[in-house]
N, CA, C and O atoms as CSV, one atom per row, in Angstrom:
chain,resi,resn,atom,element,x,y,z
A,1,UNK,N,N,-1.221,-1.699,-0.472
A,1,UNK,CA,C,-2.163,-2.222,0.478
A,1,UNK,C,C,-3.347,-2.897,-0.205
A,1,UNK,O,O,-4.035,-3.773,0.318
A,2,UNK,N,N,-3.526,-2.353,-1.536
A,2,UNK,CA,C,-5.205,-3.028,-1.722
A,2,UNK,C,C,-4.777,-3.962,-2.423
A,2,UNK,O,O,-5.406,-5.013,-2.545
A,3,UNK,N,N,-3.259,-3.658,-3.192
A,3,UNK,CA,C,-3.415,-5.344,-4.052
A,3,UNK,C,C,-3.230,-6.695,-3.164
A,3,UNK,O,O,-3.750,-7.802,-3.304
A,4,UNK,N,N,-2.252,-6.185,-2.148
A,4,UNK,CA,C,-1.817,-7.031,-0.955
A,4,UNK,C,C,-2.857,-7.512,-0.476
A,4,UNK,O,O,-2.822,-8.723,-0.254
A,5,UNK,N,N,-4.105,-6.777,-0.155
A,5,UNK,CA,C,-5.521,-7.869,0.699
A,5,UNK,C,C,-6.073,-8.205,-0.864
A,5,UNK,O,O,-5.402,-9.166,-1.240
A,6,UNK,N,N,-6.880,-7.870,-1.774
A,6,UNK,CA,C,-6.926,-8.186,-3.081
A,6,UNK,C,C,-6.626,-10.080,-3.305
A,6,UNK,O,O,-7.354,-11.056,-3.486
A,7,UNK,N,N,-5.127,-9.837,-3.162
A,7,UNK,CA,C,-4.608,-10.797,-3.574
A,7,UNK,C,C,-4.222,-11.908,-2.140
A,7,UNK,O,O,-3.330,-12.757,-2.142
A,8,UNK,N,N,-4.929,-11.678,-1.283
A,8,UNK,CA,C,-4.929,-12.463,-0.068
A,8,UNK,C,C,-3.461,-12.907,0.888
A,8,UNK,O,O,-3.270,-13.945,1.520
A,9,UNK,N,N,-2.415,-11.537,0.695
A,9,UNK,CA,C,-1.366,-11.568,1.035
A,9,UNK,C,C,-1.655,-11.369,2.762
A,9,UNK,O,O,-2.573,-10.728,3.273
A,10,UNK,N,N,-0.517,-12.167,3.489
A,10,UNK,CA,C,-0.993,-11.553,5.065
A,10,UNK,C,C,0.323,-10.320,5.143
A,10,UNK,O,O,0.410,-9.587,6.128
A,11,UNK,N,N,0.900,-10.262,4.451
A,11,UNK,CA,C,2.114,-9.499,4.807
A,11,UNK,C,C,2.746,-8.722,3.765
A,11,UNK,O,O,2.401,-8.670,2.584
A,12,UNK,N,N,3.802,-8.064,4.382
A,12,UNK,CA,C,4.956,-7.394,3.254
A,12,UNK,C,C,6.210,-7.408,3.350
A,12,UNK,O,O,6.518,-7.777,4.483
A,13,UNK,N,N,6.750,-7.272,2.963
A,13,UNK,CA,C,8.409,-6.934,3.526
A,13,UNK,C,C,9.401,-5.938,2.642
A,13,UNK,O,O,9.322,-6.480,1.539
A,14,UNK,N,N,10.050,-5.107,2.519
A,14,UNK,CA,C,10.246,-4.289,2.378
A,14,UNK,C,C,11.656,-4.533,2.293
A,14,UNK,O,O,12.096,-4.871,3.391
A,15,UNK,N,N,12.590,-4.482,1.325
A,15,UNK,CA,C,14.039,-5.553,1.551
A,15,UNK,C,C,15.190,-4.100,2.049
A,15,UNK,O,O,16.388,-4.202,2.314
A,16,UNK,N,N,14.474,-3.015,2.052
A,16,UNK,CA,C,15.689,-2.069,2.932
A,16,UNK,C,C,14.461,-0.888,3.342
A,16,UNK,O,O,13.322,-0.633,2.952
A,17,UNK,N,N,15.495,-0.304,4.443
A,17,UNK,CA,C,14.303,0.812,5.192
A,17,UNK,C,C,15.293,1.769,5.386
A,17,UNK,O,O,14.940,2.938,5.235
A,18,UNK,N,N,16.392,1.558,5.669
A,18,UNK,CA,C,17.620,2.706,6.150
A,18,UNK,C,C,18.768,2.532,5.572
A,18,UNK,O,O,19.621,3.341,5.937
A,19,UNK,N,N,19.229,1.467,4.495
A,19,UNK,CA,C,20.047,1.486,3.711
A,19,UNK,C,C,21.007,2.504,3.349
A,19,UNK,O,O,21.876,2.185,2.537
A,20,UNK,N,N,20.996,3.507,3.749
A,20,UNK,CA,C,21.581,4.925,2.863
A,20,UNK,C,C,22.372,4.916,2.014
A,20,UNK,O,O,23.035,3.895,2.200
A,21,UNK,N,N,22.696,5.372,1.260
A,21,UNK,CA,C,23.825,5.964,0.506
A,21,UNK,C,C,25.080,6.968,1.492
A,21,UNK,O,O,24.828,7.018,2.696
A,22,UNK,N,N,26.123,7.585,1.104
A,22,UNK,CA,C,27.237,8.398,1.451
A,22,UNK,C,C,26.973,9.327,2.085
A,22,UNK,O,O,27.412,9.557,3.212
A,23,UNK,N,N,25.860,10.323,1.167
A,23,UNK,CA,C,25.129,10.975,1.687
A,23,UNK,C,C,23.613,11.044,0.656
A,23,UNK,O,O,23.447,11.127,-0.561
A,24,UNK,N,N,22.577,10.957,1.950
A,24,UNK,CA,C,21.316,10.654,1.144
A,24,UNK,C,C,20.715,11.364,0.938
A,24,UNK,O,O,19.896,11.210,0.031
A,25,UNK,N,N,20.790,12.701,1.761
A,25,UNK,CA,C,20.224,14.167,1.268
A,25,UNK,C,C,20.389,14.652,-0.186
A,25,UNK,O,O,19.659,15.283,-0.950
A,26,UNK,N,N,21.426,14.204,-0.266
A,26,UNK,CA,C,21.906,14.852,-1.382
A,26,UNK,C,C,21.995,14.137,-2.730
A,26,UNK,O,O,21.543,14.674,-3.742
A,27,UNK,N,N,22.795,12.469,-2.769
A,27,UNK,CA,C,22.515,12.023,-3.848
A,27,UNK,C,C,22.096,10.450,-3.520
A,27,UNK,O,O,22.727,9.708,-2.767
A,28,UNK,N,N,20.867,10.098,-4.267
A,28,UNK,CA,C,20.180,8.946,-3.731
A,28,UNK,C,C,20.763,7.727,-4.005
A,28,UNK,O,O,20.680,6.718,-3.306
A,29,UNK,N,N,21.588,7.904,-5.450
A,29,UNK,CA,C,21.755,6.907,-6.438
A,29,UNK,C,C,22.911,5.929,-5.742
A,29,UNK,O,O,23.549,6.550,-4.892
A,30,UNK,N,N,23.223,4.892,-5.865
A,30,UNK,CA,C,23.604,3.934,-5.500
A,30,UNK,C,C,23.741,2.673,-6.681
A,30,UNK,O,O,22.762,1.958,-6.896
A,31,UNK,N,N,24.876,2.492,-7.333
A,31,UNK,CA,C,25.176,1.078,-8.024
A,31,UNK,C,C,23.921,1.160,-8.950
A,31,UNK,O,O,23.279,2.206,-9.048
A,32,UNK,N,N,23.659,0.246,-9.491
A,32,UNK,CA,C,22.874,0.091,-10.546
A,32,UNK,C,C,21.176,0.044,-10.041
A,32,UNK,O,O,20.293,0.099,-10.897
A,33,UNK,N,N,20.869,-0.056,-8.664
A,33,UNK,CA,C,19.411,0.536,-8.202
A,33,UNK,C,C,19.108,2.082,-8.405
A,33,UNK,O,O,19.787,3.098,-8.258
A,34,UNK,N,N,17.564,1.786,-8.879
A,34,UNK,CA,C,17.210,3.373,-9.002
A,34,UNK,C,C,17.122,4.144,-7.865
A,34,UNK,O,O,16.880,3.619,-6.778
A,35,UNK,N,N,17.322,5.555,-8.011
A,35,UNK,CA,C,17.369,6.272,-6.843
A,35,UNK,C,C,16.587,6.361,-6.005
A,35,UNK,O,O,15.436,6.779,-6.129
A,36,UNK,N,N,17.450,5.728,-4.409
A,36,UNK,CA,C,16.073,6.048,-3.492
A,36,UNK,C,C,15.558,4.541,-2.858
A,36,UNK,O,O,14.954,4.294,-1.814
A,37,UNK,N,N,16.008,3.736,-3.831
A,37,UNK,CA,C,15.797,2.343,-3.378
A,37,UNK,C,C,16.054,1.486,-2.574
A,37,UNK,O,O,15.525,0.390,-2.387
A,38,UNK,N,N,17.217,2.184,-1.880
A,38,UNK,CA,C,17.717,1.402,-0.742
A,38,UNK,C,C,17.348,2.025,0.522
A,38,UNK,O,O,17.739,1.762,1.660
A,39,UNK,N,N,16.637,2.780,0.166
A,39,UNK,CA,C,16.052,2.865,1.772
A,39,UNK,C,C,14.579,4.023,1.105
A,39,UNK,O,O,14.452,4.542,-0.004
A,40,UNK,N,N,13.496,4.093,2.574
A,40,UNK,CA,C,12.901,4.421,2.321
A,40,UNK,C,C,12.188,5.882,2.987
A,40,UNK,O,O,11.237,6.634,2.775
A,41,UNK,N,N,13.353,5.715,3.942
A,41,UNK,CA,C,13.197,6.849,5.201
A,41,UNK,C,C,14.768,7.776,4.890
A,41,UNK,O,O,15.732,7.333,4.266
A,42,UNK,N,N,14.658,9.071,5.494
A,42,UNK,CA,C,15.939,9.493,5.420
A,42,UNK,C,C,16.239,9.505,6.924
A,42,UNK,O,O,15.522,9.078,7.829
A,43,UNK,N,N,18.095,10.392,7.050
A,43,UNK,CA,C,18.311,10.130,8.225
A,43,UNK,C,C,17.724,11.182,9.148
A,43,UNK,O,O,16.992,11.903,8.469
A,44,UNK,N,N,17.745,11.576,10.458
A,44,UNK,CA,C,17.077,12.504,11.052
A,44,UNK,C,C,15.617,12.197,10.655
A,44,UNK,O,O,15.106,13.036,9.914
A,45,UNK,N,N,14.797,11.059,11.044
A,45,UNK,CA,C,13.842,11.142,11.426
A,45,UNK,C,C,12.749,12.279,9.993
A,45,UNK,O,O,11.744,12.950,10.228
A,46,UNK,N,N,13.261,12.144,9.014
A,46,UNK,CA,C,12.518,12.554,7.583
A,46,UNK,C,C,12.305,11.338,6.999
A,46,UNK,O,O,12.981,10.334,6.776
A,47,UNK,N,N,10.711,11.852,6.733
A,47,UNK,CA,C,9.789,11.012,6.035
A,47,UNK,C,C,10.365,10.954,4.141
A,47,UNK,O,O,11.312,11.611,3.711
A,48,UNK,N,N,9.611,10.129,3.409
A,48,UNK,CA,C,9.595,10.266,2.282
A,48,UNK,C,C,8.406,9.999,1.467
A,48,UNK,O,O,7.407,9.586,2.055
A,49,UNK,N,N,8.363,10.202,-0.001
A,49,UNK,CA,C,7.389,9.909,-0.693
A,49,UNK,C,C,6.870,8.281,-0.876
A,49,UNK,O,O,5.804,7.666,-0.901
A,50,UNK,N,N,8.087,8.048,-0.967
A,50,UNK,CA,C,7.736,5.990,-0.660
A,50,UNK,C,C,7.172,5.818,0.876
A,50,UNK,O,O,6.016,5.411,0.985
A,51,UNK,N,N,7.957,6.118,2.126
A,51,UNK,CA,C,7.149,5.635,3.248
A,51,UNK,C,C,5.739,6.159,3.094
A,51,UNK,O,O,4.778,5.396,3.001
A,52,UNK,N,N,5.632,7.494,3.069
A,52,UNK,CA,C,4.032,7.916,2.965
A,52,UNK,C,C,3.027,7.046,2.285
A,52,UNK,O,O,1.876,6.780,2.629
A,53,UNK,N,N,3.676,6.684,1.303
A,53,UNK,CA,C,2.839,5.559,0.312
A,53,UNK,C,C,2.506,3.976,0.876
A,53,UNK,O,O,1.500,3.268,0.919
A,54,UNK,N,N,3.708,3.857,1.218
A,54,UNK,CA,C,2.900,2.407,1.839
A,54,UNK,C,C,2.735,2.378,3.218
A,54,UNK,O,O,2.346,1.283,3.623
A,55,UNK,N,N,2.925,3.334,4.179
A,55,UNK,CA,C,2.086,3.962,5.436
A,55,UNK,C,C,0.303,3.901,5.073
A,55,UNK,O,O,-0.659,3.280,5.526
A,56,UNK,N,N,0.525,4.905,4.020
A,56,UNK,CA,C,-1.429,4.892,3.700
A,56,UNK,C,C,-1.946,3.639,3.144
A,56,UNK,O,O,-3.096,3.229,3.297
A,57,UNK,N,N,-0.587,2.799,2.189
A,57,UNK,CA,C,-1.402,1.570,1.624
A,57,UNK,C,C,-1.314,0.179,3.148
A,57,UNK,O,O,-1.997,-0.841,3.057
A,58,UNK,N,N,-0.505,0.399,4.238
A,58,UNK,CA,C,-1.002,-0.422,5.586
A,58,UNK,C,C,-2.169,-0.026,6.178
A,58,UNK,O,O,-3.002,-0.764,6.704
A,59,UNK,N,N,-2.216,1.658,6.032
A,59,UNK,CA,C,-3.532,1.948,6.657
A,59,UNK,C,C,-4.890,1.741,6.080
A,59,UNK,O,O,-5.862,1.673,6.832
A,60,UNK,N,N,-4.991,1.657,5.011
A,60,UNK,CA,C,-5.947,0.962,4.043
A,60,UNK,C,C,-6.606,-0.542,4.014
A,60,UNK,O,O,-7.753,-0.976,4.115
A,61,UNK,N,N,-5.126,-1.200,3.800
A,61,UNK,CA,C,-5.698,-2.319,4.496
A,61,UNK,C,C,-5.822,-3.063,5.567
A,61,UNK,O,O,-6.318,-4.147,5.258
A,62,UNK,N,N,-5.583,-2.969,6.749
A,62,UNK,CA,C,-5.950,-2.572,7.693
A,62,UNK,C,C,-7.080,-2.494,8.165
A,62,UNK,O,O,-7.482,-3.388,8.910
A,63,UNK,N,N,-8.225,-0.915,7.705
A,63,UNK,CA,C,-9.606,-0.714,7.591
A,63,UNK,C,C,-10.178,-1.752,6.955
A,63,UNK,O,O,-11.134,-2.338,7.465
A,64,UNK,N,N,-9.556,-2.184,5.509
A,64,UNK,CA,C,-10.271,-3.488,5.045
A,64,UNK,C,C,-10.468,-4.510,6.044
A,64,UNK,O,O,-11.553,-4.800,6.549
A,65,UNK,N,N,-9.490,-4.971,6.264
A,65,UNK,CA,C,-9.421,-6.277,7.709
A,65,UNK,C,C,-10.763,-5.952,8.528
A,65,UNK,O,O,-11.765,-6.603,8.823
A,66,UNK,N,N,-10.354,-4.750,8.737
A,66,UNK,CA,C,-11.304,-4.487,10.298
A,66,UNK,C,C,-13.226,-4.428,9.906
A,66,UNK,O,O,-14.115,-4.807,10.668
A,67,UNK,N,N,-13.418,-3.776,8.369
A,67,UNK,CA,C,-14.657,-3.802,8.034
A,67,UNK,C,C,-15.141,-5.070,7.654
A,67,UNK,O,O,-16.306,-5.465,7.703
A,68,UNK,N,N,-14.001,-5.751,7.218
A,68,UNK,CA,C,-14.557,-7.162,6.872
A,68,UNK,C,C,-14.941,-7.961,7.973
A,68,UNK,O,O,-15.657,-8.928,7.714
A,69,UNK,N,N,-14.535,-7.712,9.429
A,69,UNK,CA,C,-14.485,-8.375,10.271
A,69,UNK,C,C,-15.821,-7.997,10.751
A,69,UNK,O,O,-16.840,-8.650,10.978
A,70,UNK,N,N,-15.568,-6.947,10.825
A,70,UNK,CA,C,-17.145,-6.393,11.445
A,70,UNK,C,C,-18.598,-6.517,10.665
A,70,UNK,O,O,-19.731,-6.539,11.147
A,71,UNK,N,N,-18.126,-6.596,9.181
A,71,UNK,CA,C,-19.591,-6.826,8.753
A,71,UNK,C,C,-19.909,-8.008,8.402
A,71,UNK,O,O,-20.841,-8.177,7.616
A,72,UNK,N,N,-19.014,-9.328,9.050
A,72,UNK,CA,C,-19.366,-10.562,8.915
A,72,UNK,C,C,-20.003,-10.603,10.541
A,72,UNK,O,O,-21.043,-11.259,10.607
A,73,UNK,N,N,-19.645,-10.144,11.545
A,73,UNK,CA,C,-19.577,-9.903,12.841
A,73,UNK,C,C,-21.528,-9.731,12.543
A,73,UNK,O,O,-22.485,-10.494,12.413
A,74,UNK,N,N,-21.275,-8.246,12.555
A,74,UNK,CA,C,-22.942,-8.134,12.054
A,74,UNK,C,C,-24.002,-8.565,11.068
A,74,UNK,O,O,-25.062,-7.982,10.836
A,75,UNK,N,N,-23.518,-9.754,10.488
A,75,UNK,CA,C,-23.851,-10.084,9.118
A,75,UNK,C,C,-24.653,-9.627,8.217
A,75,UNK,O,O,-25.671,-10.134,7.746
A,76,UNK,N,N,-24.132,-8.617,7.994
A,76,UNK,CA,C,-24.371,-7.425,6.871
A,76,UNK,C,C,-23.585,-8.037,5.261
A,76,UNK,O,O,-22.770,-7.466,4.537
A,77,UNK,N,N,-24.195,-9.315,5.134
A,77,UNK,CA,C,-22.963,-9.968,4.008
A,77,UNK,C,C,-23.528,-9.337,2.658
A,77,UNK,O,O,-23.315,-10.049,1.677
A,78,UNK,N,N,-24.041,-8.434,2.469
A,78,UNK,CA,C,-24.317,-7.348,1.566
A,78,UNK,C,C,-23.425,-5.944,1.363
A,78,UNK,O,O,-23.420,-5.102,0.464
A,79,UNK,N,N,-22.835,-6.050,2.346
A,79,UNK,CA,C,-22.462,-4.397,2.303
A,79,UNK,C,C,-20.877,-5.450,2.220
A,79,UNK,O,O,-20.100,-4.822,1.501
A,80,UNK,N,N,-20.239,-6.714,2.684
A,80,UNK,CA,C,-19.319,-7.408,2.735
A,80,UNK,C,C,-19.049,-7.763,1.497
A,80,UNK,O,O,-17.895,-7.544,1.130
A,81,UNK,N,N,-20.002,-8.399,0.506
A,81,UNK,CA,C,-20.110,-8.593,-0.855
A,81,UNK,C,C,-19.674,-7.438,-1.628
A,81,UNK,O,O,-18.842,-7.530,-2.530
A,82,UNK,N,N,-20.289,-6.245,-1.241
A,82,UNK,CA,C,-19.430,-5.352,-2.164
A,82,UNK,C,C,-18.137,-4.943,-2.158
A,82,UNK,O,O,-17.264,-4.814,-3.016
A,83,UNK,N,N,-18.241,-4.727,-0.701
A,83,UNK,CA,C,-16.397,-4.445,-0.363
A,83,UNK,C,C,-15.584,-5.332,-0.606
A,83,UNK,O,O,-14.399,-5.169,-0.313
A,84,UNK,N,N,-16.151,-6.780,-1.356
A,84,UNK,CA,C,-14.956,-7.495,-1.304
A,84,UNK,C,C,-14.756,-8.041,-2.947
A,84,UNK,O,O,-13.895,-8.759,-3.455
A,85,UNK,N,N,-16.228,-7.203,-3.642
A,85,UNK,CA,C,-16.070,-6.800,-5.215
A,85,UNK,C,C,-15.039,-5.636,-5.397
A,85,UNK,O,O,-14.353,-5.620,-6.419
A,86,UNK,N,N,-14.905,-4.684,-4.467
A,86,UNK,CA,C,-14.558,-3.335,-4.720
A,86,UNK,C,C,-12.828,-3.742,-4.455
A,86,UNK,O,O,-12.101,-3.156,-5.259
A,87,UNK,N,N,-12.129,-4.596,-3.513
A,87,UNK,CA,C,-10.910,-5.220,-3.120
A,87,UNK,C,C,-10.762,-5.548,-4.404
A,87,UNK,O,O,-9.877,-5.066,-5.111
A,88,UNK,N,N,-11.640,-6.413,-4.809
A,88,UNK,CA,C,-10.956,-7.736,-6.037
A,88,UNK,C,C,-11.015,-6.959,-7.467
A,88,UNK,O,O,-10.863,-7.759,-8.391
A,89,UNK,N,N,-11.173,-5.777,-7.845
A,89,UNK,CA,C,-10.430,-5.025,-8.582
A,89,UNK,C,C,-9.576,-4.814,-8.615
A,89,UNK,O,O,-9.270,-4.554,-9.778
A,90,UNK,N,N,-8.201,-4.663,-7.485
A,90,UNK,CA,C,-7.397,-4.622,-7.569
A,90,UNK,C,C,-6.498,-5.991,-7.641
A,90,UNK,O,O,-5.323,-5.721,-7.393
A,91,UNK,N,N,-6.676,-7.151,-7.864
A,91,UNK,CA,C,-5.837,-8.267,-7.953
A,91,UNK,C,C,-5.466,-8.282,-9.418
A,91,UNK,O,O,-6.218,-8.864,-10.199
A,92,UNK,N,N,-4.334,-7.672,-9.871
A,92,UNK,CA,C,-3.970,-7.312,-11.257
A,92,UNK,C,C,-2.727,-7.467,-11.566
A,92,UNK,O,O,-2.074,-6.830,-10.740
A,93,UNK,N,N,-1.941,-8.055,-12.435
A,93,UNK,CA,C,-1.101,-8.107,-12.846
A,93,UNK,C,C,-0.086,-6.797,-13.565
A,93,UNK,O,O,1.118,-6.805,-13.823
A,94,UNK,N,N,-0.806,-6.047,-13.693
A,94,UNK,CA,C,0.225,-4.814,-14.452
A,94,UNK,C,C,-1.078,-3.478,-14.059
A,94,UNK,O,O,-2.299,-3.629,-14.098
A,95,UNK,N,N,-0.366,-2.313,-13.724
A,95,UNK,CA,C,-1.264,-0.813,-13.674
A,95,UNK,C,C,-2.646,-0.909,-14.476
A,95,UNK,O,O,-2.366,-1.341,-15.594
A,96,UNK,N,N,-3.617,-0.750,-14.399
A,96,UNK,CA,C,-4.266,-0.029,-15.084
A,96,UNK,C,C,-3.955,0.965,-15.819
A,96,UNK,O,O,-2.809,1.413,-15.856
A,97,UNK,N,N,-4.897,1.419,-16.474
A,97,UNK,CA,C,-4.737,2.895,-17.015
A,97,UNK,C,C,-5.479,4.126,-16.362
A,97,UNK,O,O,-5.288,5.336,-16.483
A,98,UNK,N,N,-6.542,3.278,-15.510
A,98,UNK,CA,C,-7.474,4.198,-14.678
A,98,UNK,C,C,-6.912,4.132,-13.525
A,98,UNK,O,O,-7.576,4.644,-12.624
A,99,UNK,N,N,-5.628,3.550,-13.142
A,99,UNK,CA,C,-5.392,3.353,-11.430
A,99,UNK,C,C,-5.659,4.220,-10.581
A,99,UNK,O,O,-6.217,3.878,-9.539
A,100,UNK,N,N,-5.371,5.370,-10.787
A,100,UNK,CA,C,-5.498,6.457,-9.801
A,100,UNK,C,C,-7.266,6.835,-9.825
A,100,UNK,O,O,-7.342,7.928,-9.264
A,101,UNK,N,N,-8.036,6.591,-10.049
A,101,UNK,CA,C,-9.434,6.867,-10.136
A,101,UNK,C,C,-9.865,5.967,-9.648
A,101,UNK,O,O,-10.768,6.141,-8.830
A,102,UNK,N,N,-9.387,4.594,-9.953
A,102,UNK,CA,C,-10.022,3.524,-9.486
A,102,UNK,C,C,-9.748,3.328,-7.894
A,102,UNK,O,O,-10.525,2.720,-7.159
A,103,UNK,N,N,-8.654,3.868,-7.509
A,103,UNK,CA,C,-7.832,3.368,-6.069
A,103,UNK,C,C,-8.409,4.948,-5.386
A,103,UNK,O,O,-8.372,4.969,-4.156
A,104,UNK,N,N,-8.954,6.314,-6.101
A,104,UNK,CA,C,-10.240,7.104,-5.647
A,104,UNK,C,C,-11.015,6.537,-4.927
A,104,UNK,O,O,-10.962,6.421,-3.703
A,105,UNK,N,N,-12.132,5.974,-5.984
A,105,UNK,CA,C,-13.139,5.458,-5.997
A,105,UNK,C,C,-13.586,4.349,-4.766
A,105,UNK,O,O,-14.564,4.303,-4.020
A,106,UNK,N,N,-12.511,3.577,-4.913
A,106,UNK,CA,C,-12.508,2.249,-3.925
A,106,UNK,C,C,-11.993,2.905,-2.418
A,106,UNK,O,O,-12.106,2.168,-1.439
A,107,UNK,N,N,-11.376,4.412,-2.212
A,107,UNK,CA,C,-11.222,4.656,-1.131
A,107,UNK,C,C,-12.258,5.169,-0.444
A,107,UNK,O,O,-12.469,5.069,0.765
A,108,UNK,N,N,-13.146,5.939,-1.581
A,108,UNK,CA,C,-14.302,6.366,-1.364
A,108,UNK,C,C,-15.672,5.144,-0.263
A,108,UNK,O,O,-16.486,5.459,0.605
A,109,UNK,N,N,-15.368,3.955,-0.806
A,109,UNK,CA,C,-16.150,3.044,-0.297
A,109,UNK,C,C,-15.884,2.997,0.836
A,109,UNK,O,O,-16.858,2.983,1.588
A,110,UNK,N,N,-14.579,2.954,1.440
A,110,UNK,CA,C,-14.188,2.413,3.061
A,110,UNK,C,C,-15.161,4.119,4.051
A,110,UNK,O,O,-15.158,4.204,5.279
């Protein structure tokens, strides 16, 4: 979600969601994709560690959209300026080494 607004993406797409395997409970692996890759949900309505992840990274940005909207709305282009210093940290080509502190930190702001 944050590199996606970051990097001024309007969208995502996701190239499988229910894909399964034979059986997916049990073994994920599939052909030469890593396990798990062809889908991101299991069957019966179970969540996974990938949907959870980019569930919170839509809901993230998202709030971005909506604060940006609102503090141009109120023109608060101070408190907009930062949040949109604190976004443009994430427009990056490869992980950090601090990612997980930094993607803290910047959640901390919203």
């Amino acid at each position: 979600g944050w590199y996606s607004i970051a990097a001024d993406f309007d969208g995502f797409l996701r190239w499988s969601y229910n894909s399964w395997t034979e059986k997916p409970l049990e073994d994920s692996r599939f052909r030469a994709w890593p396990a798990g890759d062809t889908y991101i949900v299991y069957p019966d309505n179970r969540t996974s560690i990938r949907f959870e992840t980019l569930r919170e990274g839509i809901q993230d940005a998202e709030k971005i959209r909506v604060l940006r909207a609102d503090l141009t709305k109120q023109n608060m282009l101070d408190k907009l300026d930062h949040l949109n210093e604190v976004v443009a940290q994430f427009n990056v080509t490869s992980k950090p080494e601090n990612f997980e502190k930094m993607l803290r930190d910047a959640k901390n702001q919203l």
